[in-house]
N, C-alpha and C positions, 0 to 999 in steps of 0.2 A: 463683176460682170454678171448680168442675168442671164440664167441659162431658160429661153421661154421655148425654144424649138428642140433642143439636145437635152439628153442627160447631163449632169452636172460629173464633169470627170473626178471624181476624189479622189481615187488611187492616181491617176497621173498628177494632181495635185500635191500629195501625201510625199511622190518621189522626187516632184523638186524639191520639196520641203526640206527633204532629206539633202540634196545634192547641195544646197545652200546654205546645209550647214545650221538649222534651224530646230533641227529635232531636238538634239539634245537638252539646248537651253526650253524648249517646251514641254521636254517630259521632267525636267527641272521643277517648274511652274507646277504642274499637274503634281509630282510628289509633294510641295509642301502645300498645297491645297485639299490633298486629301488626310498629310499628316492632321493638321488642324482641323478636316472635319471630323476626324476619327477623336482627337484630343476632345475638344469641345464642343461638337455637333453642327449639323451645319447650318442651326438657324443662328449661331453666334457670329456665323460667317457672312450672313445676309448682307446683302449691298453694300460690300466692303471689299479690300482689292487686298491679296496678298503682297506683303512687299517685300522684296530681299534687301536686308540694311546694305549690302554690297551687289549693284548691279549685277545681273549676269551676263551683260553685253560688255563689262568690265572688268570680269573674269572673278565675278563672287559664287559660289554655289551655298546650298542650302545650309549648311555645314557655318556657317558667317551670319545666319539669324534671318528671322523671319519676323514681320509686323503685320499687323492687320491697318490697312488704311482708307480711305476715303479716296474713291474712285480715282475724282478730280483732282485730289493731290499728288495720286501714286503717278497717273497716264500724266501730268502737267510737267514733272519734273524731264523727265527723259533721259536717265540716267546722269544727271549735272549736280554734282555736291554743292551746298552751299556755300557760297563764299562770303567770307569777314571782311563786314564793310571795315572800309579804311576812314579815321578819319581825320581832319587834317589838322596838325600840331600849334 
């Protein structure tokens, strides 16, 4: 929503954030985005997407690994493991 007439509320933003249960798994994100800049700097991080090998909407935390990925592949998947194609006998 474009705020063109009002201030842009953050703090009333920040606390539904919170109310919906959202914080946590964001300040998840932001620790291993900062662990790896501090690791390897952060132009190694450039237009690349943090990825937890185990979702956190699936209940993995940082602790379960962390990859460096490509945007388009990390935002495409949507927390969905791959699945073994079948094939027929």
């Amino acid at each position: 929503m474009a705020y063109t007439k009002t201030k842009r509320p953050y703090k009333k933003e920040y606390e539904k954030q919170k109310e919906r249960g959202e914080h946590p798994n964001r300040m998840e994100r932001q620790r291993a985005r900062r662990k790896i800049d501090k690791t390897k700097g952060k132009s190694y991080r450039k237009g690349k997407d943090v990825s937890h090998n185990k979702a956190l909407s699936k209940g993995g935390s940082n602790k379960d690994g962390v990859k460096l990925e490509a945007p388009s592949k990390n935002r495409s998947r949507n927390g969905q493991k791959k699945k073994a194609i079948r094939r027929k006998a």
